[in-house]
Backbone as CSV, one residue per row, in Angstrom:
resi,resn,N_x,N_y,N_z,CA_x,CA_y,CA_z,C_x,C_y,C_z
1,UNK,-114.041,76.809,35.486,-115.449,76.512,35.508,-116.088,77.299,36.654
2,UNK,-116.885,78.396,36.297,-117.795,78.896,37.404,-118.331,77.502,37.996
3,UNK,-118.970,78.390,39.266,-120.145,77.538,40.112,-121.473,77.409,39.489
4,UNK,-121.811,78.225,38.958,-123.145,78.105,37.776,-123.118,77.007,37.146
5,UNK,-122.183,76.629,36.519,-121.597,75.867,35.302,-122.187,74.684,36.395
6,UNK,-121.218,74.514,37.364,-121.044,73.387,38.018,-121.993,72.787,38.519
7,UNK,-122.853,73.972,39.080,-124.242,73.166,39.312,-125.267,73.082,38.435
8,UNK,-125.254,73.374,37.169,-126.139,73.202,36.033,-124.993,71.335,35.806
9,UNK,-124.174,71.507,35.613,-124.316,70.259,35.295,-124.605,69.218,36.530
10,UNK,-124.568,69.761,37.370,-124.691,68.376,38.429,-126.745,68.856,38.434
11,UNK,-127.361,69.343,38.055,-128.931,69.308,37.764,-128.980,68.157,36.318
12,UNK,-128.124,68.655,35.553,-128.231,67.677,34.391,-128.021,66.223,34.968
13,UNK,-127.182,66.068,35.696,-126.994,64.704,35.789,-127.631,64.006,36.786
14,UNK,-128.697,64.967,37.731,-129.538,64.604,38.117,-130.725,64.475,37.510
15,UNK,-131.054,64.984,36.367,-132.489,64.999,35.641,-131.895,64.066,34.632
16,UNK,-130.884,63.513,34.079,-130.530,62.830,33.587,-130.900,61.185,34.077
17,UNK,-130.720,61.356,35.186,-130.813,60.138,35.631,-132.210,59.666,36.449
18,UNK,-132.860,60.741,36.542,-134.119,60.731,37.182,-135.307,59.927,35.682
19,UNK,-134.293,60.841,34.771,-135.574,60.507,32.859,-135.174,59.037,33.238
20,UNK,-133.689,58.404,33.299,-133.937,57.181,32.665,-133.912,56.286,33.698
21,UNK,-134.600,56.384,35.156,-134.718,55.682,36.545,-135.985,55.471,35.938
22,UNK,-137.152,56.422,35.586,-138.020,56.674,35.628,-138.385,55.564,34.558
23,UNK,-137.720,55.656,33.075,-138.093,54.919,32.143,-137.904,53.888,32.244
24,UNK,-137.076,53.062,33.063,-136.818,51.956,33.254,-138.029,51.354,33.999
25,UNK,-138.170,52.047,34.983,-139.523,51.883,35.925,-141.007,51.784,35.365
26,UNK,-140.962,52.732,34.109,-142.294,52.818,33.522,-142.175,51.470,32.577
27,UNK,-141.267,51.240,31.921,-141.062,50.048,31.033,-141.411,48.689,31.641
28,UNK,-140.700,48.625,32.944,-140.453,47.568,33.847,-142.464,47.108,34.303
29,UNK,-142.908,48.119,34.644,-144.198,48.127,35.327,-144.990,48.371,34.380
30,UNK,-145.175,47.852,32.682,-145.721,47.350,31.657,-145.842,45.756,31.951
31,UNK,-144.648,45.191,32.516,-144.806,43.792,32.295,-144.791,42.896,33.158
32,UNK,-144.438,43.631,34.784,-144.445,43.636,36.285,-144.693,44.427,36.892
33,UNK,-146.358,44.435,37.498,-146.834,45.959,38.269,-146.465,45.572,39.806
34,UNK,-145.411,45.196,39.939,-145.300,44.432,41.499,-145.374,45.840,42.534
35,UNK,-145.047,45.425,43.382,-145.148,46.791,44.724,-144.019,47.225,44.972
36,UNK,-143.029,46.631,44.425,-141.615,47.032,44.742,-141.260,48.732,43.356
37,UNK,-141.717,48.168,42.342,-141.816,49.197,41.217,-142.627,50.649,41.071
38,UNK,-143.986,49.540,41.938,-144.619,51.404,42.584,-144.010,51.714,43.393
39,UNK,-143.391,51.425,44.349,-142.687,52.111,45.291,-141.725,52.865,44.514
40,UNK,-140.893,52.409,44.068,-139.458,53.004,43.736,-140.322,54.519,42.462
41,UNK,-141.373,54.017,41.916,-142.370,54.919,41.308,-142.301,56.274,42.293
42,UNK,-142.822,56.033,42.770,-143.433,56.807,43.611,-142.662,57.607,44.766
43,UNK,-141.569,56.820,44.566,-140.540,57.682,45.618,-139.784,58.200,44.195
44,UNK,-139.552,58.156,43.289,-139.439,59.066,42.224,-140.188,60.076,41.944
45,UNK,-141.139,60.579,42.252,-142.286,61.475,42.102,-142.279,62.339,42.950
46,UNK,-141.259,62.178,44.662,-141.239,62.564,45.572,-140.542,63.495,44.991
47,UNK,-139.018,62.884,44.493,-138.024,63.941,44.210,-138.429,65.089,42.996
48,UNK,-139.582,65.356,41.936,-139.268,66.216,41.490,-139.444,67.598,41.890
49,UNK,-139.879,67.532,42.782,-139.562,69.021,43.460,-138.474,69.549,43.511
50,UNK,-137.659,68.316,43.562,-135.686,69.419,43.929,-135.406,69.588,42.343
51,UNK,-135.832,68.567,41.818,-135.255,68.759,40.238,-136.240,70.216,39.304
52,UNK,-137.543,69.948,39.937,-138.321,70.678,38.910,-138.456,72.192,39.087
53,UNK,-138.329,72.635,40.741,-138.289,73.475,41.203,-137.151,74.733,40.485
54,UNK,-135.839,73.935,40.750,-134.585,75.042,40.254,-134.932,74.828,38.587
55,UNK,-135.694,73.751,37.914,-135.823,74.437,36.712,-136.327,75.251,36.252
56,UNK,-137.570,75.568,36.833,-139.136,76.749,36.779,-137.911,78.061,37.097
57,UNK,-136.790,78.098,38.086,-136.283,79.162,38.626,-135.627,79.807,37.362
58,UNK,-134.893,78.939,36.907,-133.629,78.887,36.206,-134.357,79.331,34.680
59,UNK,-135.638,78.246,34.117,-136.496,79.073,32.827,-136.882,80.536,33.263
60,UNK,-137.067,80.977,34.617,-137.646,82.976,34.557,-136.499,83.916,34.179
61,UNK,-135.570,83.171,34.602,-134.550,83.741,34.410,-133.782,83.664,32.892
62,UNK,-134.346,82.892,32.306,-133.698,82.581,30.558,-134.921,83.655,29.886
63,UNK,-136.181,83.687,30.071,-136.920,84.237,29.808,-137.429,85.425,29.946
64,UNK,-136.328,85.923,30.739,-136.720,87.373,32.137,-137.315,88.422,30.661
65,UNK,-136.552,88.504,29.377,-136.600,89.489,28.814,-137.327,89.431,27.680
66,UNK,-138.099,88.209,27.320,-138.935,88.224,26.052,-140.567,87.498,26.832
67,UNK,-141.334,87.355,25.406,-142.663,87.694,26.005,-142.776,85.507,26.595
68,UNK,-143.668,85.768,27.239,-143.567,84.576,27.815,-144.137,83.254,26.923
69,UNK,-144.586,83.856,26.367,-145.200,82.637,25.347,-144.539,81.921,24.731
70,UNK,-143.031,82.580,24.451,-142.081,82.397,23.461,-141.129,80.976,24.567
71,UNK,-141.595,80.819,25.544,-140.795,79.845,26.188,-140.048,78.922,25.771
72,UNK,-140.978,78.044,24.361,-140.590,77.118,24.202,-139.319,77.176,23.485
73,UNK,-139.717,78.435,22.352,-138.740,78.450,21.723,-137.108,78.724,22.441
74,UNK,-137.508,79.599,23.322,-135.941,79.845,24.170,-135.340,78.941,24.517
75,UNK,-136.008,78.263,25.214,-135.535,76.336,25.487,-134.460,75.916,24.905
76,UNK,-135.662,75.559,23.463,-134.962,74.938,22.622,-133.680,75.304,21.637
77,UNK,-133.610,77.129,21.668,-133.005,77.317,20.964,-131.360,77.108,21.138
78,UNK,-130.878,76.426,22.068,-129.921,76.222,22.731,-129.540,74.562,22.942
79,UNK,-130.745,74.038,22.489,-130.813,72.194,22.800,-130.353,71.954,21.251
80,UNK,-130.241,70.265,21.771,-130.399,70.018,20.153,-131.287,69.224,19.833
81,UNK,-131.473,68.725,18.351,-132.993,68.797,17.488,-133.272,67.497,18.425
82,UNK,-132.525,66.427,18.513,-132.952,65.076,19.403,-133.158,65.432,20.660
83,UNK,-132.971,66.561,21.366,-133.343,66.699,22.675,-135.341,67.186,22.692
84,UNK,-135.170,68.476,21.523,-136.564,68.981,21.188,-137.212,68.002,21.004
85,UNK,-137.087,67.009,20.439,-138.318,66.170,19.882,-138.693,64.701,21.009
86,UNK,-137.458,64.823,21.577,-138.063,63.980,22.639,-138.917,64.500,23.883
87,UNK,-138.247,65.743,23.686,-139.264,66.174,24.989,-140.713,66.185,24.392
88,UNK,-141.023,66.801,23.350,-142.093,66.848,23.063,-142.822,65.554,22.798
89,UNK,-142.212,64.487,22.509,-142.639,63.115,22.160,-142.924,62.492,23.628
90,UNK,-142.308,62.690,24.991,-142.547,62.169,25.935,-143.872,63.623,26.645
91,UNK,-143.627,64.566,26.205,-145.241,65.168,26.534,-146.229,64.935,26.077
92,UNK,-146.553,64.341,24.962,-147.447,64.285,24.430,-148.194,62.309,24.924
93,UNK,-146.896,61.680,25.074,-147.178,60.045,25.628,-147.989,60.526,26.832
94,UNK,-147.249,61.191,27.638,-147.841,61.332,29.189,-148.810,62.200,28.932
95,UNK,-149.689,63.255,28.173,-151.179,63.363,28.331,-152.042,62.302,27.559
96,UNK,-151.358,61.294,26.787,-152.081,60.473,25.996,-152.510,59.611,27.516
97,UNK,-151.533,59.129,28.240,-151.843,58.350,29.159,-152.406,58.646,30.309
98,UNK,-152.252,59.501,30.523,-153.220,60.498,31.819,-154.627,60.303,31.312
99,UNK,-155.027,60.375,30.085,-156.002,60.770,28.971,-157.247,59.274,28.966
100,UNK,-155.929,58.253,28.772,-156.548,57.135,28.725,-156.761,56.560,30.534
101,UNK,-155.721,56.568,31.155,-156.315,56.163,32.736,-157.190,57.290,33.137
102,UNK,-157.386,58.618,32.753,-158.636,58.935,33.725,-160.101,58.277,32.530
103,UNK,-159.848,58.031,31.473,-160.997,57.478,31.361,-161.382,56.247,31.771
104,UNK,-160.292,54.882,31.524,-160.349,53.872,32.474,-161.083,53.919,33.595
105,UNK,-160.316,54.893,34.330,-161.349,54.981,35.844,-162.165,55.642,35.854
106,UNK,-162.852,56.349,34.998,-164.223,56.960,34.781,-165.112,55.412,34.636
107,UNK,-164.869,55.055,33.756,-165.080,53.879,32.640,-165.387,52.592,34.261
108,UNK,-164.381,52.492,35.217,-164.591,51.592,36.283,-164.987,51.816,37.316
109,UNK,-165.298,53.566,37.483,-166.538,53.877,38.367,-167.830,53.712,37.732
110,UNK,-167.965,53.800,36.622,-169.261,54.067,36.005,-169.652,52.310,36.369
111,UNK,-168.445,51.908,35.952,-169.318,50.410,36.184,-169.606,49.746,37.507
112,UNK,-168.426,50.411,38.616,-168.940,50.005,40.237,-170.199,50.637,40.027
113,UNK,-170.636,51.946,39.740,-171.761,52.564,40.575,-173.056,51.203,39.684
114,UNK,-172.569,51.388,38.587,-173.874,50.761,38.227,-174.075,48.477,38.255
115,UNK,-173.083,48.121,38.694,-173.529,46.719,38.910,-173.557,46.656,40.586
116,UNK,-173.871,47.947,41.762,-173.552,48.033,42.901,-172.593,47.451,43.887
117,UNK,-171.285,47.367,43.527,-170.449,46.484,44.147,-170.054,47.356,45.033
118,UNK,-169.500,46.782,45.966,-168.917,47.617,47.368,-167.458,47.609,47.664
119,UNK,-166.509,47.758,46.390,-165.262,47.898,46.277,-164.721,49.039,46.810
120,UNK,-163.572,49.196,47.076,-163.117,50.200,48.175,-162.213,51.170,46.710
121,UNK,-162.454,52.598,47.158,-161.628,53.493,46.408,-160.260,53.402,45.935
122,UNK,-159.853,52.529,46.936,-158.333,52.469,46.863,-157.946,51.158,45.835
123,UNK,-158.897,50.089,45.303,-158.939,49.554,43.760,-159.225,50.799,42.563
124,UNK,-159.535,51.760,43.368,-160.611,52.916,41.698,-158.768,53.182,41.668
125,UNK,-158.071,53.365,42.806,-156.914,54.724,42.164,-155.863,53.715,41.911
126,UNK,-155.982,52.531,42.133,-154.496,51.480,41.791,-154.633,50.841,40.482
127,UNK,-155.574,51.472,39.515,-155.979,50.719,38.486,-155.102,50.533,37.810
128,UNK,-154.168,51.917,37.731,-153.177,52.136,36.880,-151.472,52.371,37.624
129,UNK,-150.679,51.667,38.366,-149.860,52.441,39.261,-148.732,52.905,38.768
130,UNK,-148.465,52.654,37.214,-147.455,53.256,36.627,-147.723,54.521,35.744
131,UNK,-148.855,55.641,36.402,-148.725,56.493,35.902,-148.146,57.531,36.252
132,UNK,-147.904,57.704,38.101,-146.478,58.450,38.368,-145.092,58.187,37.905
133,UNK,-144.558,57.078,36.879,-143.406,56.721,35.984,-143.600,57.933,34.787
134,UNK,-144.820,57.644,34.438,-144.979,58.578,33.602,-145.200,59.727,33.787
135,UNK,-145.400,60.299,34.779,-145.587,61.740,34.952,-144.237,62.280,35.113
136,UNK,-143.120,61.107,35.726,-141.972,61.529,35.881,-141.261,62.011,34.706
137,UNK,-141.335,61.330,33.865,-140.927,61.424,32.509,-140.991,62.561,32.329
138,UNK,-142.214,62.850,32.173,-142.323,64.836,31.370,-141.591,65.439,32.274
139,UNK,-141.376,65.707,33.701,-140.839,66.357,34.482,-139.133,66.262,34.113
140,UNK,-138.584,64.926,34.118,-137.330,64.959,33.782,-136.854,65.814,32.898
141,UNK,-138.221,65.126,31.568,-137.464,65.522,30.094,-137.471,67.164,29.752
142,UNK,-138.525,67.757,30.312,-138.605,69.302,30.447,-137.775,69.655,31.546
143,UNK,-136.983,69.158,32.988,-136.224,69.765,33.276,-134.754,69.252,32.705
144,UNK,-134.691,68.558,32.119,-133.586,68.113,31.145,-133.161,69.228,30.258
145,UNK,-134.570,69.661,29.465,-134.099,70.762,28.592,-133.883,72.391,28.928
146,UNK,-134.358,71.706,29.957,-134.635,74.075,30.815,-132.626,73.816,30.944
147,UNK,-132.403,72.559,31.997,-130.923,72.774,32.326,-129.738,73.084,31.314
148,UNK,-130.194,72.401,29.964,-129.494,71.982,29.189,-128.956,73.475,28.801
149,UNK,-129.873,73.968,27.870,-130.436,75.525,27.599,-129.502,76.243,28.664
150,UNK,-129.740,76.415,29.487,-129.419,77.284,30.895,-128.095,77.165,30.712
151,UNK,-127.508,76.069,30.322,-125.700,75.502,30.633,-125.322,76.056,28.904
152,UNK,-125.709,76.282,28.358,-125.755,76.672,26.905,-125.346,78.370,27.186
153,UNK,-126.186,78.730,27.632,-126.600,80.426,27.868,-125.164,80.925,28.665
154,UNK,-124.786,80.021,29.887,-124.066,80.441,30.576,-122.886,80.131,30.516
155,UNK,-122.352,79.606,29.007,-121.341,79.200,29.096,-120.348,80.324,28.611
């Protein structure tokens, strides 16, 4: 086993476990928004930089030689069909929900400004606190598939 190998899978089994920390968290904080869940939220959100970072590296490099548009397909062409469709099924949840909380809080500024209440900003941005769960999600599940791909290519 190269070192490539070795650390593509130890990324997998870190983005592996980041998707389903995350989902547990986003699930969990549907039915308990306690402070303990944003936290652990939110210190999940911290880490995708280490995870998301070597994936952006690792896709220029799968991609170095065709036109860039074609990304997705390179991805995928190496995953399998249940990996493709979840990623795309958890991208499309997380702009649905981005979609619906920034209107929410459009929707609950419009109504501070106009019944003049003197509520503090920091109710406008906690409206929703499980939407860094969900942002995690897409991050996992797209660096889930860049790694996957990558460990495919280099085997």
């Amino acid at each position: 086993m190269s070192l490539i190998n070795f650390v593509l899978i130890l990324l997998i089994i870190l983005a592996t476990s980041g998707l389903f920390s995350s989902l547990i968290v986003h699930l969990v904080g549907f039915f308990n928004n306690s402070e303990r869940f944003n936290q652990i939220s939110l210190t999940l959100l911290k880490f995708n930089p280490w995870v998301y970072v070597p994936a952006v590296i690792i896709l220029y490099q799968l991609i170095a030689d065709d036109p860039r548009q074609d990304y997705q397909k390179i991805i995928f062409i190496n995953c399998p069909e249940w990996m493709k469709y979840e990623t795309y099924f958890v991208s499309y949840y997380v702009g649905v929900w981005v979609a619906i909380f920034t209107i929410k809080s459009t929707w609950r500024l419009i109504k501070r400004t106009a019944s003049k209440t003197h509520r503090s900003n920091v109710e406008l941005f906690n409206l929703n606190k499980i939407i860094p769960s969900a942002i995690n999600l897409g991050f996992y599940s797209w660096a889930l598939a860049i790694y996957y791909s990558a460990l495919q290519v280099y085997r």
